[in-house]
N, C-alpha and C positions, 0 to 999 in steps of 0.2 A: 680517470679515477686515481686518489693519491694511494699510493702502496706505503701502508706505515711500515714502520720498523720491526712490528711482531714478525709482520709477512715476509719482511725481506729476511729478519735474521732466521726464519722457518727455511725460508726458499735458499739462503746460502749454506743452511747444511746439508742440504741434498749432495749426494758421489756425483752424480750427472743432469746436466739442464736439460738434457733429454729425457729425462725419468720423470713419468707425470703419476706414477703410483705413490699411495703416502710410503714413508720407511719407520721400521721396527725400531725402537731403542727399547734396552732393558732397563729397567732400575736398577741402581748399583744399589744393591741392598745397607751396604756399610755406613754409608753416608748418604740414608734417607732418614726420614721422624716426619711422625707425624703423634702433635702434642696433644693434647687435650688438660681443658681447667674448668671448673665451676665453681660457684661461692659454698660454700660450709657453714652454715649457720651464719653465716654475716660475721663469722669470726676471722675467714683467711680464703685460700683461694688454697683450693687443692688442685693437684697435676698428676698426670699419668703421658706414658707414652707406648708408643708402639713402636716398632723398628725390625731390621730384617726380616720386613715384607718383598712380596711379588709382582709387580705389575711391566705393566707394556702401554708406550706413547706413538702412541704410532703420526707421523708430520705429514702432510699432505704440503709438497713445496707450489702445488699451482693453488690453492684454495687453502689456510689454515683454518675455515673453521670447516673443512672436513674431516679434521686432525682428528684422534679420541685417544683418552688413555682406561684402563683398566688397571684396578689395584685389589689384591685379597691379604687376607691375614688371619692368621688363628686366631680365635678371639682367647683363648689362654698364650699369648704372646704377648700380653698388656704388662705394663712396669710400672707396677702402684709407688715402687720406693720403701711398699710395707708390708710383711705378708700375709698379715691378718686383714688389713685392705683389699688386699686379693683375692685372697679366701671368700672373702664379703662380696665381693664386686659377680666370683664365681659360682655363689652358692643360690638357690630360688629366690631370693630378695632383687635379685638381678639377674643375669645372664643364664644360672643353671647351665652354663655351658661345659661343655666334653669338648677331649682334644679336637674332634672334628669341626666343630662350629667354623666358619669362617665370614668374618666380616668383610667386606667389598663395595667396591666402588664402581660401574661403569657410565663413560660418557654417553651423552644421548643429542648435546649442543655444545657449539663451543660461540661464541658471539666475541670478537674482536671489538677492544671497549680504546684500545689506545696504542701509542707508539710500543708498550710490551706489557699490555696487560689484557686481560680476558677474562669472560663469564664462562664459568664452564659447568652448565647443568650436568646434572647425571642421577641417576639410582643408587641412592646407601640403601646395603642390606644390612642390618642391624639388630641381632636378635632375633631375625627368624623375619624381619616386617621390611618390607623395602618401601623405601621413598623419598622421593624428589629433594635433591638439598644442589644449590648454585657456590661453588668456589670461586674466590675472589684470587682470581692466578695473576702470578706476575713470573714472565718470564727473565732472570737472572741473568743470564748468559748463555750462549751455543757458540761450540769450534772447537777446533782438535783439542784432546787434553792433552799436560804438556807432560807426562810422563806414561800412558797408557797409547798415545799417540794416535787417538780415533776420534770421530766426532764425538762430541760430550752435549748434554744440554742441562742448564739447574734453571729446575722453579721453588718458587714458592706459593701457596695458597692458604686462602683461609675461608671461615664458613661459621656458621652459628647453627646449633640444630636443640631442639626440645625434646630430652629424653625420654618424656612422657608419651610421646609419639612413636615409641619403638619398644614397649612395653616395660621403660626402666625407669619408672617414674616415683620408685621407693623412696618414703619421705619429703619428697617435693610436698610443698614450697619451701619449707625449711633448707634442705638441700637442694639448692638450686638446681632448677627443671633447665635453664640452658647452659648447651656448655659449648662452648670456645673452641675451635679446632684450628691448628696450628700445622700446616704441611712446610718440610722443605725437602726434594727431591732431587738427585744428579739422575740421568738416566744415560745410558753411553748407546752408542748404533751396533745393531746388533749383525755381526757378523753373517 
């Protein structure tokens, strides 16, 4: 059976080829995002992002798609760029959400699609509603970093989901019901 390149660059950040358990990386909070855009009236494309958030990739070096990662975030941690946007975005037209809300992600599949890319199913909780959305991952790079001096690994991902589906669907269709999601991730090996 051919081992692509996801598998092997997974299987060489393993500490030991004797270690058949997956391994922990954290998310470097600093230098993660995850983007978000939809259309505005058909006048422009609006954007928001999210950023130091929390999550865990955990690599399985003999099997990666028994890998999975998990990710949360406040959902008052969103970056409209404007704060009457945010206001709006937090008020019952949308989210109604309090500092405790947290939006999250976990895996549930991961499907091995090429030399460094993958489908990676999982659960968004979104507003209170969970459900089924597939990332389009490409794995970037894995190996020591060259100034923190540990394994490192960067993806990026992308996905489309239907905010109507998550109880955010104020104003659709005008304001566009899909929106664009935009990941890119460092996670380092967790000590």
């Amino acid at each position: 059976m051919k081992i692509t390149l996801f598998a092997a660059l997974i299987t060489a950040s393993a500490a030991s080829v004797a270690v058949a358990a997956p391994e922990k990386y954290l998310l470097d909070a600093p230098h993660s995002q995850i983007v978000f855009s939809y259309d505005h009236l058909g006048y422009s494309t609006s954007h928001g992002m999210f950023s130091g958030f929390e999550g865990v990739v955990m690599f399985d070096q003999d099997d990666p798609t028994a890998s999975s990662v998990s990710v949360s975030m406040p959902a008052q941690s969103m970056i409209t760029g404007w704060s009457e946007r945010f206001d709006h975005f937090m008020s019952k037209d949308f989210f109604g959400a309090d500092a405790d809300e947290l939006i999250s992600f976990k895996s549930t599949a991961i499907e091995v699609t090429g030399d460094n890319t993958a489908l990676i199913t999982g659960d968004l909780t979104l507003n209170g509603v969970t459900r089924p959305v597939v990332l389009d991952a490409v794995l970037n790079q894995i190996g020591d970093h060259p100034m923190a001096g540990k394994p490192w690994a960067g993806f990026n991902a992308s996905a489309s989901i239907l905010r109507s589906q998550f109880e955010l669907g104020k104003f659709a269709p005008f304001v566009g019901d899909e929106v664009t999601i935009m990941i890119s991730i460092e996670a380092m090996k967790a000590d």
